[in-house]
N, C-alpha and C positions, 0 to 999 in steps of 0.2 A: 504493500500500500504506500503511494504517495503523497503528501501533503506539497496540493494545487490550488495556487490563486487566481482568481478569471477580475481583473481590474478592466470595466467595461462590460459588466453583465447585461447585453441587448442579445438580438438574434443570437449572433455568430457566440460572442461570449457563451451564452448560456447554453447552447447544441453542444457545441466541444468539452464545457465545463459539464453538463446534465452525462454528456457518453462516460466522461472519465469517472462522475461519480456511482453511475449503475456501474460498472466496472469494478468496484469497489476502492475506489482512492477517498480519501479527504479531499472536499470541496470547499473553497468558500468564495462567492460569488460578491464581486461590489458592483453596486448598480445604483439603480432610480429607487425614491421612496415605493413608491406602489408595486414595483415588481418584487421588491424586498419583502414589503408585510405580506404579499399572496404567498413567497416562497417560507416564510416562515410559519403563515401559518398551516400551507399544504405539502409542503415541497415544491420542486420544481416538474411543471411537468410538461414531459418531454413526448409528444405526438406525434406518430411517424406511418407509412405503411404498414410497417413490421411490426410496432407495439405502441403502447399508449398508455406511459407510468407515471406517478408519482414519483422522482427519483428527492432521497433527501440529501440536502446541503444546506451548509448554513453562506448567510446572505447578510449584509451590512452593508451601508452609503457609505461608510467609511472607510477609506485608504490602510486602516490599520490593519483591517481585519487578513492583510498579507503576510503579516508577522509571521515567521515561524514555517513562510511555505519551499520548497522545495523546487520547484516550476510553480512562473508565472507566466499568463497568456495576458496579452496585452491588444485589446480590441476594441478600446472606442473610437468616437469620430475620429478621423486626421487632422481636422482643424484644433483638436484639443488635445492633441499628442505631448506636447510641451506643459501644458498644466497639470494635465494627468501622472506625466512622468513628475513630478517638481514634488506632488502630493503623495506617489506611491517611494520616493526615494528614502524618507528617513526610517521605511519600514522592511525595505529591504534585506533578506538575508544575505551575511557576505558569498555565500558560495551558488545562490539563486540563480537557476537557468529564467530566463525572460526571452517569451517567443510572441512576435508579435503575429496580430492575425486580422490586418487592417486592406485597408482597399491604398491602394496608389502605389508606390516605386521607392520615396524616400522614408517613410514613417520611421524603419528599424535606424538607418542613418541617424534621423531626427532625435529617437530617442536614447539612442549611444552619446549621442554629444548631451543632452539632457543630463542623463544620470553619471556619463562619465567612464560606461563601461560596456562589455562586451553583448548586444539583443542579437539576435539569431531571426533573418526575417522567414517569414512565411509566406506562400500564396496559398490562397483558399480556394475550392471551389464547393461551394454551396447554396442551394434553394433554401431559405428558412428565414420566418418570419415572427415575429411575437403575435400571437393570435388574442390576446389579453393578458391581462397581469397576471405573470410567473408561468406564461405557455409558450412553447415553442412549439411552432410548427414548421414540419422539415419537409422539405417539398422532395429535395432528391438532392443526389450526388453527398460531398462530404469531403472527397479527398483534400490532403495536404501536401503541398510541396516544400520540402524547409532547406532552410539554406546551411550550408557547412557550419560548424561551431563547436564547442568544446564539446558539449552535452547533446548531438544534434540527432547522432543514433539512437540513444538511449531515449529520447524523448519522442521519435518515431519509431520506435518499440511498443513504449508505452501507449500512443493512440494507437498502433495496432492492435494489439492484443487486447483493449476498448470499442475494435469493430469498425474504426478508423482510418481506411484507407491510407498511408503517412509513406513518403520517400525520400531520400537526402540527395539533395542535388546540387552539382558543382555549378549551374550555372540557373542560379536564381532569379538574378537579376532580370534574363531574358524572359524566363517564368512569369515574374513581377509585370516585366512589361507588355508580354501576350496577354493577361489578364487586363492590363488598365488599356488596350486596344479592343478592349472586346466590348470594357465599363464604358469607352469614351464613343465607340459605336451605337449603342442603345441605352445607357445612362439617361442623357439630356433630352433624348429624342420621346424616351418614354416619359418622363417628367414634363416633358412643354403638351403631351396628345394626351397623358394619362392612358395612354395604350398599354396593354400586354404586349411581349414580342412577335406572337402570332400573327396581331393584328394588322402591327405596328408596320411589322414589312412589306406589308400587301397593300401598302399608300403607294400611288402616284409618287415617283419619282425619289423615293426613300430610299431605295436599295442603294440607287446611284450618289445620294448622298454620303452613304456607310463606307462606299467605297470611298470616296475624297477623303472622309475622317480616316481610315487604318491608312492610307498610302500618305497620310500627312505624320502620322505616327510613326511610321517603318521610316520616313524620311528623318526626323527626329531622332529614334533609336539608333541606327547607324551612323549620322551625326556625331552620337553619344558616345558610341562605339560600343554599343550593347546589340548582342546578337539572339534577336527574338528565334526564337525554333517553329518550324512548322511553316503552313501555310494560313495566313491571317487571315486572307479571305474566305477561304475554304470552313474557318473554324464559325467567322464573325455570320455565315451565311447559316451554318449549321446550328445555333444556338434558339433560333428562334423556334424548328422546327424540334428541338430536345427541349423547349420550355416553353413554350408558344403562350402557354399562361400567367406568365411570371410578369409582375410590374416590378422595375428597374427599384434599387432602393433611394436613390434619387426623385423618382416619382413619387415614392412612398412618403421621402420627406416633406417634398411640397406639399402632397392632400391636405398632411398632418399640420402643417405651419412650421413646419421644424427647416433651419438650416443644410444646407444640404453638402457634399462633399467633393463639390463642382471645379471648387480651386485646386485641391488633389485630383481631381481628373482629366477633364479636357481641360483645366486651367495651369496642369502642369505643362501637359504638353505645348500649349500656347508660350507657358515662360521660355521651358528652355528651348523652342521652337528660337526665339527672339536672340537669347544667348548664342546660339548655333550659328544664326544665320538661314534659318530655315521657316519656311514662310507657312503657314497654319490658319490659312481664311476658311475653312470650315470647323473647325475645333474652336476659333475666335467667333464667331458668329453662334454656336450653339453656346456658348461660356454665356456669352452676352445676352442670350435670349433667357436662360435659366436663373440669371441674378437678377433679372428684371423679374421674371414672376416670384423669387426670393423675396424683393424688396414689395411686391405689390399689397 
């Protein structure tokens, strides 16, 4: 048994933390007031094709409640990655694995310089949603991709053996980046229509939109000199038809009122699009359309 902290108990948080603690680990989840009192007073419960438990863990708003943990998962917004880190640092164990499990390309970067020490980044691939306070619902998929670091087998062990799909892989970063070309292809696009992907693709003139966004990307990434794997097209074309129901979590932030994680997305790509030397008129144009309905 391991003693795990999930700092950022939302969706992703609480799926990854809810698997490791049916697994039998120590869990302690930091989150929002409301997801806390349901998990305290029910559990967490974790809803899936395959079952639909009450798993227990214990659950605090506070950064403390990391004392003493073993692995930590690091998973909220990216705009709040720096606060986050600043409140979770005096609580840190010295020998603490920290695996971050965020949307965008620099977060792990970010919070190394933050705390001062070694985060192990990850890329995620997951459907799952908070369905109400203390529920997750898991739409599909799951796996992990984690990037090299001290502890990085041992901790893609441990989500294995939790039912997990987990792999270590030497070249992350391109990992990181084929993810946030897929975020920045239907992210914004489902958040300005409120479309599902299903739907979403079957607009007049959308597809060929997806394409200027990933061939503005791949122009970026190589730029960077980060070598995305795969064919982008191929993948960005195939996600709709593997999830055809799924609203973008970008969409979901806007429904809600909530900020959304736009400047980590197509808003990265646009920066160092600009650093580069590399031109980004459609990743600039969907940035600028989704802060406006932000600010509306």
């Amino acid at each position: 048994m391991r003693r795990i902290a999930v700092m950022g108990a939302g969706a992703v948080g609480c799926y990854y933390g809810g698997m490791l603690a049916r697994a039998g680990h120590e869990v302690a989840l930091v989150g929002r007031p409301q997801h806390v009192e349901a998990v305290r007073r029910a559990g967490l419960r974790i809803q899936t094709n395959a079952f639909d438990e009450h798993v227990p863990v214990r659950a605090s708003t506070e950064a403390d409640a990391v004392r003493g943990a073993e692995l930590v998962l690091f998973a909220v917004k990216s705009p709040d990655t720096e606060a986050a880190g600043k409140a979770l640092a005096p609580y840190l164990e010295r020998d603490a694995a920290i695996l971050t499990l965020q949307n965008g390309v620099d977060n792990a970067e970010r919070l190394a310089a933050t705390l001062g020490r070694e985060v192990i980044p990850a890329v995620v691939y997951v459907a799952v949603e908070m369905a109400g306070a203390g529920h997750v619902l898991h739409h599909g998929r799951g796996e992990l991709v984690i990037g090299r670091g001290g502890a990085a087998e041992a901790i893609a062990a441990t989500f294995a053996a939790a039912g997990v799909p987990a792999e270590v892989s030497d070249n992350v970063s391109g990992a990181l980046w084929a993810k946030l070309i897929v975020n920045c292809a239907y992210n914004a696009l489902s958040a300005i229509t409120q479309l599902p992907y299903g739907r979403l693709v079957q607009g007049a003139g959308v597809p060929a939109v997806m394409r200027d966004v990933v061939d503005e990307c791949l122009a970026v990434a190589r730029a960077a000199g980060v070598q995305v794997p795969g064919d982008m097209h191929a993948v960005v074309r195939g996600l709709a038809q593997t999830m055809p129901g799924q609203l973008s979590s970008t969409a979901q932030d806007l429904a809600r009122g909530k900020k959304s994680e736009i400047d980590h997305l197509n808003g990265v790509v646009v920066r160092k699009g600009e650093a580069l030397g590399v031109r980004t008129p459609a990743n600039r144009t969907l940035l600028a359309l989704v802060k406006l309905l932000e600010n509306k």
